[in-house]
C-alpha positions in Angstrom: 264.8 -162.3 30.2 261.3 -163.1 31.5 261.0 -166.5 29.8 258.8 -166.4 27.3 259.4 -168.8 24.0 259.9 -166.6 21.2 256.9 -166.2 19.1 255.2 -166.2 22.2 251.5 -164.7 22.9 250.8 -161.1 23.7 252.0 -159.4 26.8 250.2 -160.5 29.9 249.3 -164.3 28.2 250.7 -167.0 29.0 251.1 -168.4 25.1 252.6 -171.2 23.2 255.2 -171.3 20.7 252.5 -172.8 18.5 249.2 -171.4 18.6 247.5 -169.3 16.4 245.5 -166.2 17.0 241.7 -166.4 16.0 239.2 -163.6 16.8 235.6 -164.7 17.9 232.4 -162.9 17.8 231.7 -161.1 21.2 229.1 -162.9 21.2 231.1 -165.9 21.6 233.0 -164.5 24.1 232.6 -163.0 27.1 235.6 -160.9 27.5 236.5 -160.5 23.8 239.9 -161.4 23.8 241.4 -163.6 21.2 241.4 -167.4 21.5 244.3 -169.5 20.5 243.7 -172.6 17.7 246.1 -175.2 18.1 247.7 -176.8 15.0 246.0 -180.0 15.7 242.7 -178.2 14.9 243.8 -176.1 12.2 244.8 -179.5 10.2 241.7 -180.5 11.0 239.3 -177.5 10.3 241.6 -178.2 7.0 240.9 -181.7 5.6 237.1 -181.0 6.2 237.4 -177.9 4.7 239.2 -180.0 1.6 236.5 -182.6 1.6 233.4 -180.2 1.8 234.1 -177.4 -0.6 234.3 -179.9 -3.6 231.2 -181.4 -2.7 228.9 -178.0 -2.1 230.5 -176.5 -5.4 229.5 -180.1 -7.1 225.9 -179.2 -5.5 225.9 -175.8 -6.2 227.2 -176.3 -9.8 225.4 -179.6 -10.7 222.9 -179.8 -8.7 219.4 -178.7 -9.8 217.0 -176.0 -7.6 213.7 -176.9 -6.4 211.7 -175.0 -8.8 213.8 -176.2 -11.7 213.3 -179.8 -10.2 209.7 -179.0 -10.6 209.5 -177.3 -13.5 211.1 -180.6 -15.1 208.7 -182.9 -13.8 205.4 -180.8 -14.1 204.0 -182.4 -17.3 204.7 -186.4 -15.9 203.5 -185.0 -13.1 200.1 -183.3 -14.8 199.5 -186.8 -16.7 199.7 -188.5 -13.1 197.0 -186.0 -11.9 194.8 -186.5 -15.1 194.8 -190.1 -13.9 193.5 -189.2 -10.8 191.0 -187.2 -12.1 189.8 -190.0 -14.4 189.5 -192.5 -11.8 187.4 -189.8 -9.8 185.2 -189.8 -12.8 184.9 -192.9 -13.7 183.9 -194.4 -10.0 181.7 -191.7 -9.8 179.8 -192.8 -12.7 179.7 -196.5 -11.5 178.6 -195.3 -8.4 176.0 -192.9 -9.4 174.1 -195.4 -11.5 174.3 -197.9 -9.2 173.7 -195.7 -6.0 170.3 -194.4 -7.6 168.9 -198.2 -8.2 169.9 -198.8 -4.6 168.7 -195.8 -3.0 165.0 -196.4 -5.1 165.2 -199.9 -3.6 165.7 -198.5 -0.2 162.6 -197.1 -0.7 160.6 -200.3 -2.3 157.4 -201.6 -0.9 158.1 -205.1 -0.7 160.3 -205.3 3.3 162.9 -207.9 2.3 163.9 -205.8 -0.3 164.1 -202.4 1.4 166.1 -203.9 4.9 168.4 -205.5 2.0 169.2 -202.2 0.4 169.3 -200.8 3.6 171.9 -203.1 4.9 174.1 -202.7 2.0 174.1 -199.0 2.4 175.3 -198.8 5.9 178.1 -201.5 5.4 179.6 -199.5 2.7 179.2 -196.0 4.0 180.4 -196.7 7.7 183.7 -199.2 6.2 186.9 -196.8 5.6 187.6 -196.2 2.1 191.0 -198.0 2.0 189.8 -200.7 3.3 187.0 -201.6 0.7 189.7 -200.5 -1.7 192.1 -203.3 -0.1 188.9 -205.6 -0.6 188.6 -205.2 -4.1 192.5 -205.1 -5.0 193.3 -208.5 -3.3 189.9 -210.4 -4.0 189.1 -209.5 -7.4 191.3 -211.3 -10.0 193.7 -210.2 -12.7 191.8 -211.1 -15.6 188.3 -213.0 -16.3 187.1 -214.9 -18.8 183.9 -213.4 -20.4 182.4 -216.4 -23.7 185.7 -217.8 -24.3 187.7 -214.4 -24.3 189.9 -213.2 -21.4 189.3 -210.0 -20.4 192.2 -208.1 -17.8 191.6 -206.4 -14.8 194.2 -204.1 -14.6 194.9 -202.5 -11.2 193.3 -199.1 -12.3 190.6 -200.7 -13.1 189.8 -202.9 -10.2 190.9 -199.3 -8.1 187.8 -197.8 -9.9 185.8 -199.9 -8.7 187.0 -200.0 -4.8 186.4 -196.5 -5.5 182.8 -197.0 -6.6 181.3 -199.1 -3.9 181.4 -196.1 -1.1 180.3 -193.2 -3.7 177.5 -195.8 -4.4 176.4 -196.1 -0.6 176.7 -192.0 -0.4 174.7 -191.2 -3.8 172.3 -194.3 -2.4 171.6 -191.7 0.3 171.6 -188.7 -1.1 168.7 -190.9 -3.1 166.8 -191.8 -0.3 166.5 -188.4 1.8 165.8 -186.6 -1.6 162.7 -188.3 -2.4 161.7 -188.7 1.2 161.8 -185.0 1.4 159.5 -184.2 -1.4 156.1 -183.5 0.6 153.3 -186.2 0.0 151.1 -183.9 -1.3 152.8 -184.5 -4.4 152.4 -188.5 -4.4 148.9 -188.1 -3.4 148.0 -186.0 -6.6 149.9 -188.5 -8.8 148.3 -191.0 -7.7 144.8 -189.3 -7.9 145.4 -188.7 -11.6 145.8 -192.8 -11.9 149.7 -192.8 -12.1 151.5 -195.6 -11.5 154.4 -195.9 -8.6 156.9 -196.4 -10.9 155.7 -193.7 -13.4 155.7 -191.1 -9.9 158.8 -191.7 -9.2 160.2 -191.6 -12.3 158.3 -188.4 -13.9 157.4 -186.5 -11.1 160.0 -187.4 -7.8 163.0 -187.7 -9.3 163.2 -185.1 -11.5 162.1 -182.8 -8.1 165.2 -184.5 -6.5 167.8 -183.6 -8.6 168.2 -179.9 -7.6 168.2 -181.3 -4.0 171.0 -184.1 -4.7 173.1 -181.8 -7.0 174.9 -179.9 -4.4 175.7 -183.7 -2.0 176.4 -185.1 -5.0 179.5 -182.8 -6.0 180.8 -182.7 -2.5 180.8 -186.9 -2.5 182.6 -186.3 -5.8 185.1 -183.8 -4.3 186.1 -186.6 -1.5 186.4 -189.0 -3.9 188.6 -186.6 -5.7 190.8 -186.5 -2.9 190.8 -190.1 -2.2 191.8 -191.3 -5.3 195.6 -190.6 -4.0 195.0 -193.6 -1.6 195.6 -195.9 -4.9 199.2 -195.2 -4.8 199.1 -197.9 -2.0 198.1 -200.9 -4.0 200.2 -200.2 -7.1 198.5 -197.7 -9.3 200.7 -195.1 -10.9 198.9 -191.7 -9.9 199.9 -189.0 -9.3 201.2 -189.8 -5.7 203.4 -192.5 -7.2 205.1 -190.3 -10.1 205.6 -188.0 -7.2 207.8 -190.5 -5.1 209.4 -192.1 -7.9 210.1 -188.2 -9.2 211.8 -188.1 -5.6 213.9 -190.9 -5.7 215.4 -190.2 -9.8 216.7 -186.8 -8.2 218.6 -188.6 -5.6 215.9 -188.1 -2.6 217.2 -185.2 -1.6 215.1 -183.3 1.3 214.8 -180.2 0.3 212.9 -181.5 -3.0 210.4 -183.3 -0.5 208.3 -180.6 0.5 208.0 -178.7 -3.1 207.1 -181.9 -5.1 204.6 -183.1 -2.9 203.3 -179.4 -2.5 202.9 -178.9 -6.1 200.6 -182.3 -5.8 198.6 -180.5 -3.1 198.2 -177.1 -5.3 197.0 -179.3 -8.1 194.4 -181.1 -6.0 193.5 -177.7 -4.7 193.2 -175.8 -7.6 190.5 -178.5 -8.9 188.6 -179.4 -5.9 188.6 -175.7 -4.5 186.5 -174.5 -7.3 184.0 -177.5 -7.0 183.6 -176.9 -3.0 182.6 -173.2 -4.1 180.5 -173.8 -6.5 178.8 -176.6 -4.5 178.0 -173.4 -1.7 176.8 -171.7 -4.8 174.3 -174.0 -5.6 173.2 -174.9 -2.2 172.3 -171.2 -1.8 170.4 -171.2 -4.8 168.1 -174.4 -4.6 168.1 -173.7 -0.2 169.1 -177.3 0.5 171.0 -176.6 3.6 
């Protein structure tokens, strides 16, 4: 009799009555021998075990994958980006018409004027776009009331226009360096043939100009493009919105973070990649840089 419980550990261990043998990796291990489990741990290894393999089948079985998560949501998605692409467009047209009158007026005769433009100009191009946009979201009202009738602001709308004021600044000059870098020769033979300022600029400058602003132009339209997502902040359902409230329907689970939010930043891509190339395109052609 050496003294060993029965059901004891292999020869040369010192075991108990109780344990169970469990093989580990070698490289767990140094020696590679087995270890020994107690029965404390093996109820407990157990009830997690009883507790997690329900929920991972009820995740593997129920739960949708990425791409399908994507798939799903693509078209709400797509409708948020056409948003975004409409309020691109539609500050960029405020802005345009109003950055040409102010860039022309940086460049009126009369001082008062021309510092007054200037002034403008500089506030708006040198103030961070979120901020203006902050401006015109909490100062503008809801609704005004235009002869009688009551006309709503919607917060699209009044985001177009915080949009608007720094693509007016930019186009304002992208104005201003165009016509100042048509030479003076060609002012000084408009004017010998008894043109008028107005009629110079007008006839002669600006259409000059508009092979020189083209290719600034499209690349202040490409930020703005980009920027537009910024409008999620103050309310307005783009495409940055659908995207978190997309998030939180499918229970905000991580792993759906990174491909919603990337299929957002393949859309944005796939329109304002283009644009950036064909803005190098044209650069080359007309040799503005």
């Amino acid at each position: 009799m050496n003294g060993r419980p029965a059901g004891g550990g292999p020869p040369g261990e010192g075991g108990h009555p109780g344990d169970l043998p469990v093989l580990l990796p070698s490289a767990l291990s140094r020696t590679g021998p087995e270890t020994r489990l107690r029965p404390a741990h093996a109820w407990l290894l157990c009830g997690l075990a009883a507790v997690a393999l329900p929920a991972w089948a009820q995740a593997g079985s129920g739960a949708s994958s990425p791409l399908e998560v994507v798939i799903r949501w693509a078209p709400l998605l797509l409708t948020g980006f056409a948003f975004n692409v409409a309020i691109s467009l539609m500050a960029m047209l405020l802005g345009t018409l109003a950055g040409t009158g102010l860039g022309i007026a940086m460049l009126a005769e009369g001082p008062v004027l021309r510092r007054l433009a200037w002034t403008v100009t500089q506030v708006f191009r040198n103030v961070p776009w979120l901020v203006l946009l902050f401006f015109v979201m909490f100062l503008v009202p809801f609704q005004v009331t235009v002869l009688g009738v009551r006309v709503p602001l919607p917060d699209w709308v009044k985001a177009t226009f915080g949009f608007a004021l720094p693509v007016m600044a930019n186009v304002a000059e992208i104005v201003r360096g165009a016509v100042r870098s048509v030479p003076t020769t060609q002012w000084e033979a408009a004017e010998s043939l008894a043109f008028t300022r107005r009629q110079i600029l007008w006839r002669i400058i600006l259409p000059q100009c508009a092979k020189r602003m083209l290719p600034p132009w499209m690349n202040v339209y490409a930020l703005i493009a980009m920027a537009t997502v910024q409008a999620s902040i103050v309310g307005v359902t783009e495409m940055l919105t659908l995207t978190a409230q997309v998030h939180a329907a499918e229970g905000g689970r991580p792993e759906l973070f990174a491909p919603l939010y990337g299929f957002a930043l393949l859309c944005f891509f796939l329109y304002c990649y283009p644009i950036d190339r064909l803005t190098a395109r044209l650069e080359r052609r007309f040799e503005t840089r």
